[in-house]
N, C-alpha and C positions, 0 to 999 in steps of 0.2 A: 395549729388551729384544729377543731375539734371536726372529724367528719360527720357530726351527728347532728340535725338539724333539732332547732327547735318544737316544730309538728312531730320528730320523732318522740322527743321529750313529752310532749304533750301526750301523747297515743300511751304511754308508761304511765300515767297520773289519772288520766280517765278516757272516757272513748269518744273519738272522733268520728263526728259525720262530716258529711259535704252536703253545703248548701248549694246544689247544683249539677246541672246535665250535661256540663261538658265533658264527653267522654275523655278528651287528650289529654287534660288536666288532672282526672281521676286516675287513669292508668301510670301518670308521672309520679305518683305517690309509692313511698317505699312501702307501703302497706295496704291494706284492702281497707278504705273504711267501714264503717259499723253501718249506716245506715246514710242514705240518701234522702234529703228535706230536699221540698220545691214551694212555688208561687204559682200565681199566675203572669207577677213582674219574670221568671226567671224562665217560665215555658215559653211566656210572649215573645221575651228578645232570645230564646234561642231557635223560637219556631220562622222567625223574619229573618235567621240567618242565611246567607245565601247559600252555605253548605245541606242547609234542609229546602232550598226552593221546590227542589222535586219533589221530595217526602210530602211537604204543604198540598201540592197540586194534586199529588195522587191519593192523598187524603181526603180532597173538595170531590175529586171525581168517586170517589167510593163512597161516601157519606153524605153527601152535600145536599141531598135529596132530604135528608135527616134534619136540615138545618146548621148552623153555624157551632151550635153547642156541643154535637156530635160531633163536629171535626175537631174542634179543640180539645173534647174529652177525649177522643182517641191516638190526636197527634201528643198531647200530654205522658198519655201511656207509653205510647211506643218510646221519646223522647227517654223516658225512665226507665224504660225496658234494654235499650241499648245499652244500661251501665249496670244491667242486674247480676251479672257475671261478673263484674267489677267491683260489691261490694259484700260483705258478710253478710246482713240481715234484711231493713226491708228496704223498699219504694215509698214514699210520700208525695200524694197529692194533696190541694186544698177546693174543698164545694166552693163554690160559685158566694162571692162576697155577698150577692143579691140577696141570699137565703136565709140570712146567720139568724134571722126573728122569725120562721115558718118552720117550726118543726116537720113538718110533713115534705115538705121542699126542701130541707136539709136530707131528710131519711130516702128520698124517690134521689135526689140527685146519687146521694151514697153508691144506691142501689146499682144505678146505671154505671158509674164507674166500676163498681164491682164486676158488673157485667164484661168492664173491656179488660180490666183484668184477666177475667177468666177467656174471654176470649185469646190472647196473647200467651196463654199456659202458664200465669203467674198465678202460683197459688195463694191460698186466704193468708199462710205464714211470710211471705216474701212484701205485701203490702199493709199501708196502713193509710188511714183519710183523717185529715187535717180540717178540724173545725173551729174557727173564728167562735171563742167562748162565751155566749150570750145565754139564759135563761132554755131559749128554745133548743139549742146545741146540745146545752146539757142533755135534757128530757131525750131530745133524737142522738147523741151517744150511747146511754142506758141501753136502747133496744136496741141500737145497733152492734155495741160490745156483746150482749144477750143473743144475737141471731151471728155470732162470728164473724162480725165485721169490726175489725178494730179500730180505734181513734187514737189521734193525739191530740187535745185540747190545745188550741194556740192563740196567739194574741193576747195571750195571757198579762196581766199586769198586776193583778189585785188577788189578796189572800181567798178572798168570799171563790173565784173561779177556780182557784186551785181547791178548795175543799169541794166546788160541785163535782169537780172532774174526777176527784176519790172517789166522790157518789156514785158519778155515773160509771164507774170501771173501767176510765180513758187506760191505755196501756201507756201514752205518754201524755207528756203535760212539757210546752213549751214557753215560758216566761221570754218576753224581749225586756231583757238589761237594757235596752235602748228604743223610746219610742220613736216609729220612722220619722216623725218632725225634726227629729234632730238629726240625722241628714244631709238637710237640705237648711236648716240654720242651727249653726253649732253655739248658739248662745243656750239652747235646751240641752247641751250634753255637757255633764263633768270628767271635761280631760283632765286625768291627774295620772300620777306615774302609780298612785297605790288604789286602781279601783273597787282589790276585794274590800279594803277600808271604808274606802272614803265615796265610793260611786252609792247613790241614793236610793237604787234599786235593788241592792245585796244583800242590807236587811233583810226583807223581803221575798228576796229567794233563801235564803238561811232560814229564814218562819217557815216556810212551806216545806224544805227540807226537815225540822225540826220534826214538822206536824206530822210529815207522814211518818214517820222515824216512832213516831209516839200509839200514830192508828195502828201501824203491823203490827209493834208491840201487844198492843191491848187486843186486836181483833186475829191477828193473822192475814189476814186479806192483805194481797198484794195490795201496792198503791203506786199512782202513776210513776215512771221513770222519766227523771229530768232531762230534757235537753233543750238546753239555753241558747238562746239563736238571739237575732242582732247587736252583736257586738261591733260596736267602730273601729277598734285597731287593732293588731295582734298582742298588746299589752292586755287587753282585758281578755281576748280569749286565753291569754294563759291563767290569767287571775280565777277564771270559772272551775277550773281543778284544785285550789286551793279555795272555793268557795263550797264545795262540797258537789257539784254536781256530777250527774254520773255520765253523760254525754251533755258536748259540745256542739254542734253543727256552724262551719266554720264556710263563708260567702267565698267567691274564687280569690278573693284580690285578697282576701287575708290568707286562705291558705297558700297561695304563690308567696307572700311575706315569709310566712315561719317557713314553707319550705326552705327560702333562700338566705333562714337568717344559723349565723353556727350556734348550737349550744357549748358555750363557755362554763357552763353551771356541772356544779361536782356533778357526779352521775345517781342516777335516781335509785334509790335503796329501797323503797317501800312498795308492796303488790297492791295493785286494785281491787276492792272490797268485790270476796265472792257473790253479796247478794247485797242489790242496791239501802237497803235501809236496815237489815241486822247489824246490829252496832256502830250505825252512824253515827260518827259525834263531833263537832265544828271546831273547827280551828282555836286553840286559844286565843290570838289575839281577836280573833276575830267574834267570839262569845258576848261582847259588848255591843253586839247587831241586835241578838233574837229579841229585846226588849225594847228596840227604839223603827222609826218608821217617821221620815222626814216626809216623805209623799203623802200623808194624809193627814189630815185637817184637827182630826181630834188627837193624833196622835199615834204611841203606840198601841195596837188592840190584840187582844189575845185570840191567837188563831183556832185554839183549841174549846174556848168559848165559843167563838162563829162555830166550831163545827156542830153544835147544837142544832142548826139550825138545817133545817130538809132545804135546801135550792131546789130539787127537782118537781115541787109540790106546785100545783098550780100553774101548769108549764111554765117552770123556771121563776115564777115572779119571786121571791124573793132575792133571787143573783141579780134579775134585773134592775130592783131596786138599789142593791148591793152596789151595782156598776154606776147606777145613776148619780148614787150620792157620793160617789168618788171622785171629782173629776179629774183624776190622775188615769183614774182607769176608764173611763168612758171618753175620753179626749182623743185615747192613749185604739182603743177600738176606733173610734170615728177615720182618727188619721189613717189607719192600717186599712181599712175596707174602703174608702178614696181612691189611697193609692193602688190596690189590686183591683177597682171598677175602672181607674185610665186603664190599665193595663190590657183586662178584657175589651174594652173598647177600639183598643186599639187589634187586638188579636180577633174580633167580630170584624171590624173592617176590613182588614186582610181576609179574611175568611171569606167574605162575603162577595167579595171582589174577583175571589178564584171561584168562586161559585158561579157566577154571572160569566165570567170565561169561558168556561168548562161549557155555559148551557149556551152561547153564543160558537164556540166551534163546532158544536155540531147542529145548529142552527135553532135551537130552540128559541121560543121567545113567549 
C-alpha cells in the first residue's frame, strides 16, 4: 500500500487551502497549506466551542462595550490568527452577509476588520476579506484593492461576477462548484464518479478560467486566482485540479477523507504552472465545456463578449442585473447569505448573552 495520501497527491496538482480554524487538524497535515478561507458558519461553530469558552468571555469583557460585531470581528481574527504560523500565505475572513448591496457598509466593515488585523500584527500581505459578489462588492472591492486591502470575490456562481471581480482587481475569485441548497437536499447536486465532465458547474469554471487566460494575455494585468470551495466529496475536490484551477480550499470533513485515503495512482510527473494563467490551457477531454453552460436559460454565452461590459458603472447595476436574470446565480447568493445570517444570529446571541454576564457580575444594570 502506498504511504502517500491522497491530499498529498492533491497539494502536487495544485494548491491546497483549508476551509477552516481548527488548528489540530491544520498541524496534522504533511504540509503547510497555502492559505486559510472562513465563514461566519465555520467562526460561529468554532467560536461556541467549549475549548474557546474563555477566549469568548474574555473577548465580551474587552469589547463588549463595542457591541456584539466587535467581538465577533475580533474573536474571528484571533480564531485565524492562531493558524497563521500554520499556513504559507494568507488569513480569510467574510463582511457581514447584511452588507453585500451597500457599498459604503461593505468598505467601513472592510476597514474595521483591517483594523483588527493590524491590531494582532498581521500584516496587509498575510490577510485578505471575502466579499459576497453583488454589484455594490464589486464597486467597494475596486477601492478597496486600490487602498491595499485585498479581496476575494465569493459566492461566486455566474460568468458576469467573475468578469466584475477582474474589473475590480479582486486578488482571488471563489466559485461554489456546489450551491449550499444542495447540502441539505441532495436532489440539487450531481453525484457522479466524473464531475470535471459531467458536474454542471465546470463548464463554468473552465469559461472563467479560459476568460482570464485570454484578459492577461491581451492586457497583462494580473486576474483573479481561483480558489474553488464547496465541494461535496473528496471526488470532486480532486477533480478541481484537473479542471484547471489553481487553488482548492478543502472543509475539514473532506480534508480528514483524502488525508486518510492512500494514493494507489502512478506517481504525479507534472509541476504546477509557475504563473496562474501564462499558458493555461484545459484539459482535452474536457474542451467540450468552454462552449456549453446547462445552468443558464439561454444557453451558452460568451464570456469574452460579457466582458464588454463595465459591471462597476453605476454602482454595480449592470452585475446586478446580471445576477437577477440568472436564477442560477441569484438563487445560488440568496441561499449562501441565509445561511451565514442563521449563523451570525446565532453568534449575536451568544455574544450578547456574555455581554449581559460580564455587565451583571460586576453589577451593572
Amino acid at each position: 500500500m502506498s504511504d502517500r495520501t491522497l491530499l498529498e497527491r492533491l497539494e502536487k496538482l495544485c494548491n491546497v487551502d483549508v476551509d477552516d480554524v481548527d488548528t489540530a487538524l491544520i498541524t496534522s497535515l504533511p504540509f503547510k497549506p497555502h492559505n486559510l478561507t472562513s465563514n461566519q458558519q465555520v467562526i460561529c461553530n468554532t467560536m461556541l466551542a467549549d475549548s474557546n469558552r474563555e477566549l469568548l468571555a474574555r473577548m465580551a469583557e474587552m469589547y463588549g462595550n463595542e457591541g456584539w460585531e466587535a467581538v465577533f470581528d475580533r474573536m474571528a481574527v484571533q480564531l485565524v490568527n492562531n493558524n497563521l504560523e500554520h499556513i504559507k500565505g494568507r488569513v480569510l475572513l467574510q463582511i457581514s452577509p447584511r452588507h453585500i448591496n451597500n457599498k459604503d457598509a461593505i468598505i467601513q466593515h472592510c476597514h474595521r476588520l483591517a483594523k483588527c488585523f493590524q491590531e494582532a500584527s498581521i500584516p496587509n500581505d498575510r490577510f485578505a476579506i471575502k466579499l459576497p459578489f453583488t454589484g455594490a462588492a464589486a464597486c467597494a472591492a475596486a477601492e478597496l484593492n486600490r487602498d491595499g486591502i485585498r479581496t476575494l470575490a465569493t459566492s461566486v456562481f455566474g460568468l458576469e461576477q467573475a468578469i466584475a471581480a477582474s474589473q475590480s482587481g479582486c486578488l482571488f475569485i471563489s466559485p461554489y462548484y456546489n450551491e449550499i441548497a444542495a447540502y441539505s437536499d441532495l436532489s440539487l447536486w450531481t453525484d457522479t464518479p466524473d464531475p470535471a465532465l459531467e458536474h454542471p458547474m465546470s463548464a463554468r469554471v473552465i469559461q472563467i478560467l479560459e476568460a482570464y487566460a485570454k484578459f492577461y494575455s491581451k492586457t497583462g494585468k494580473e486576474q483573479p486566482i481561483m480558489v474553488i470551495a464547496s465541494n461535496l466529496n473528496p471526488i470532486e475536490v480532486m477533480a478541481m485540479a484537473e479542471l484547471g484551477c489553481q487553488h482548492v480550499t478543502i472543509t475539514g470533513g473532506n480534508m480528514k477523507a483524502l488525508l486518510e485515503t492512500p494514493d494507489s495512482l502512478p506517481p504525479v510527473t507534472t509541476s504546477k504552472p509557475t504563473h496562474p494563467y501564462a499558458g493555461l490551457t484545459t484539459a482535452e477531454r474536457l474542451k467540450c465545456l468552454s462552449r456549453v453552460d446547462s445552468l443558464s436559460p439561454a444557453g451558452w454565452r460568451d464570456i469574452l463578449a460579457l466582458g464588454a461590459t463595465d459591471y462597476l458603472a453605476n454602482n454595480g447595476s449592470a452585475l446586478d442585473q446580471a445576477i437577477k436574470a440568472d436564477g442560477f446565480v441569484a438563487k445560488g447568493i440568496q441561499d449562501a447569505m441565509d445561511w451565514f445570517i442563521e449563523a451570525e444570529e446565532i453568534a449575536k446571541e451568544a455574544i450578547e448573552r456574555e455581554i449581559l454576564l460580564k455587565k451583571e457580575s460586576v453589577g451593572v444594570h
